[in-house]
N, C-alpha and C positions, 0 to 999 in steps of 0.2 A: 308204172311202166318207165320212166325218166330215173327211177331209181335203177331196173333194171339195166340198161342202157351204158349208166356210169358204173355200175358194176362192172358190167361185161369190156367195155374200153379202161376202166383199170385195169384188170385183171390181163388184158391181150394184148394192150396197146395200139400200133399204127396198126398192123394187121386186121386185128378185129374191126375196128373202125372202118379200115378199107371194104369189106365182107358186108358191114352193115350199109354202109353209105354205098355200095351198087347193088342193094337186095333191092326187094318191090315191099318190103316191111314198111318202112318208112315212107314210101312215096306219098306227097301231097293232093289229098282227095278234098278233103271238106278247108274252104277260106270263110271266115266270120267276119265283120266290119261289125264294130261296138262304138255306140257314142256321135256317133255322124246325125247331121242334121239336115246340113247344108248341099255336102260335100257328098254325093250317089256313092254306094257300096261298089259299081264296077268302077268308077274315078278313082275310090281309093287305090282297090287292086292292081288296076294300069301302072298308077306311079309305082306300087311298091314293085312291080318288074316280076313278079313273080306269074304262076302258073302250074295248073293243077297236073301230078306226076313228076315234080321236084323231088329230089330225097332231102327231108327236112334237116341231117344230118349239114349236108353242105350250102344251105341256108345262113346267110349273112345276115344274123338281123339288126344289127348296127347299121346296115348298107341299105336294108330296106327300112327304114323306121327314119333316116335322113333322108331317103327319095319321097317317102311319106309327107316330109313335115315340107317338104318344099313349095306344098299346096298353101296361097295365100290365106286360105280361112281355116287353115291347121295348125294349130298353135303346140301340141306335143302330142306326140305318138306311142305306143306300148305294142311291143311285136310281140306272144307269146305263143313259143310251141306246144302243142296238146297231145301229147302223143299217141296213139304211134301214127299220125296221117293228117292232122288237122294244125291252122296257123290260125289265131285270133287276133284281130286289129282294132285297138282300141284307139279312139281318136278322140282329142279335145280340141272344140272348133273355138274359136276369140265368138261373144259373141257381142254384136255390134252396141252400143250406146248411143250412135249419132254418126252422121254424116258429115263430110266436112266438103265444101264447096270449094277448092282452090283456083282462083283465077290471077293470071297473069304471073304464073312465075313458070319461068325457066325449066323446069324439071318434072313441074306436075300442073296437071290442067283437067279440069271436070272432078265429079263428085267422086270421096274416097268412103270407107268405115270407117271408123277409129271407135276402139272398144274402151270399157274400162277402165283400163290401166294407162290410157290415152298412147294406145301403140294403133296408127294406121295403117291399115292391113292388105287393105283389096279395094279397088275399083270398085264403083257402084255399075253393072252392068244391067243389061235388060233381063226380066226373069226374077230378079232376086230383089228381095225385100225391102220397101222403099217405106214404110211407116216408123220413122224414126227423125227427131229434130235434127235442122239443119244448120252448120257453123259457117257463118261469112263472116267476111271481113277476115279471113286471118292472115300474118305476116309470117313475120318470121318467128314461131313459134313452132318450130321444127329441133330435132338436132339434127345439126350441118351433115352429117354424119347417117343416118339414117332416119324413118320413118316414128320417130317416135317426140309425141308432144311434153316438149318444157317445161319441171314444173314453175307455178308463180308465174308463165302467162296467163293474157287473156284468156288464150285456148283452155289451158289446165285451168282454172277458174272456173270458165263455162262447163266443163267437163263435171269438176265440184259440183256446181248445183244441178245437173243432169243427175249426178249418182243419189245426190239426196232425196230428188223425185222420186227415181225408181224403187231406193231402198225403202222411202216412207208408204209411197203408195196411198198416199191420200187423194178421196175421191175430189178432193175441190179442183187438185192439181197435177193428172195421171200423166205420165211423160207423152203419153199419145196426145195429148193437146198442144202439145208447144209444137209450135212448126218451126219455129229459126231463133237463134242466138246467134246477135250480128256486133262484130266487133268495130265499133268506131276506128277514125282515125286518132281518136286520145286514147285511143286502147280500154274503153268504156265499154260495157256491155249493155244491149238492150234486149229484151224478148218479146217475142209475138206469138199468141197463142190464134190456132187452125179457125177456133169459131169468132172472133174476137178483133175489131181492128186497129186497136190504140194500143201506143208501145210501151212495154214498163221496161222501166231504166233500171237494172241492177248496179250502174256502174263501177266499182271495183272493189276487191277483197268481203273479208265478213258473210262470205256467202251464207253459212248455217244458218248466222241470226238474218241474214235478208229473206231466204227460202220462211223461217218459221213465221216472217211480219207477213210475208205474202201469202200464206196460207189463210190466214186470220182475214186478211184486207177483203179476199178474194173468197170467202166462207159470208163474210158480214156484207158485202155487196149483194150475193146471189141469195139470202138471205133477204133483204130487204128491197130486191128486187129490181135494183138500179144500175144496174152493170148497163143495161143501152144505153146511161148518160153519163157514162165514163170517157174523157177523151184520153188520159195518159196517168199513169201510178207513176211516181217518183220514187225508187229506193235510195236513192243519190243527192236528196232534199238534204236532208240532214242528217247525222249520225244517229239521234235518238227518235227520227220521224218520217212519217210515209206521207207524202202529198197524193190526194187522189181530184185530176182536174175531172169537172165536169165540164163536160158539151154546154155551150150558150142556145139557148132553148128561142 
């Protein structure tokens, strides 16, 4: 049909164009929402401004695929006509890695997302999904400029061993256990995991090898069955060594 279509406006020009784009051939019957998670199929449709009996002919879809992405949990959009009556909306939403806690600054206040790629995206609002570790302590680990985290801070650090959680997916250590990654005032990191109340110190850089010692530390405790007499794991002990204190009994 789209073959047909460009035939026919080669071959006529403005004219035939004019004839098609006010026939009832093309009017827009069926809309699709592809790829959505987050974000409701009539939400998408609102933003793209469209509405079913358009002639898809006069259909901007550069215009609707930018009203599209303007939704904060839509990361890039795909507008495709189907001819001869239908529009497809294929969406790719960010999807979250952790939360980030911002208190006391000037421009942002209460919990945001921040994905992946450490770009913070959206408001943590009521409703939406709250099982995801949470980042405090952060400063200026922004660019001035927009919403997106610096790499070689704290934040992008914490960010690091967040990804190598989720990508490893080891049972000793699933991202759903970590509740917070809290940034010192030395720009040090500590973690607290959900069942768990003694803090381990990753302090800074080396994350890969800190994640693979704490995997081992944190297998060999649960293992031997003394994790209640853990008071704090040290990754920040030494370069080549994990201190794990125990509780005074």
């Amino acid at each position: 049909m789209c073959m047909v279509v460009t035939l026919l406006l080669g071959c006529s020009g403005y004219g035939a164009y004019r004839v098609l784009a006010g026939s009832d051939i093309f009017k827009l019957v069926t809309i699709s929402v592809q790829g959505n998670r987050m974000v409701e199929d009539q939400a998408v449709i609102d933003l793209a401004g469209i509405e079913r009996g358009m002639n898809l002919l006069r259909l901007d879809v550069d215009q609707v695929s930018k009203r599209i992405a303007g939704h904060p949990w839509i990361d890039a959009v795909t507008v495709v006509r189907s001819w001869p009556s239908a529009l497809v909306l294929t969406v790719q939403e960010h999807r979250p890695l952790a939360m980030i806690n911002f208190e006391g600054r000037d421009n942002l206040s209460g919990l945001y997302y921040v994905d992946s790629d450490g770009e913070v995206f959206a408001r943590v609002v009521s409703g939406y999904e709250l099982d995801f570790p949470v980042l405090t302590g952060i400063q200026d680990d922004l660019e001035q400029d927009g919403m997106q985290i610096v790499p070689g801070t704290p934040a992008a650090q914490a960010l690091d061993f967040l990804r190598l959680v989720a990508r490893r997916g080891n049972p000793v250590l699933p991202v759903q256990v970590i509740s917070e990654i809290h940034v010192t005032p030395e720009q040090e990191l500590v973690m607290y995991l959900v069942d768990r109340p003694f803090p381990i110190y990753l302090g800074s850089g080396r994350m890969r090898t800190k994640y693979a010692r704490l995997v081992k530390i944190l297998d060999r405790l649960y293992q031997k069955k003394t994790m209640e007499q853990v008071a704090e794991i040290r990754m920040d002990y030494d370069e080549n060594k994990v201190l794990v204190a125990k509780m005074e009994l």
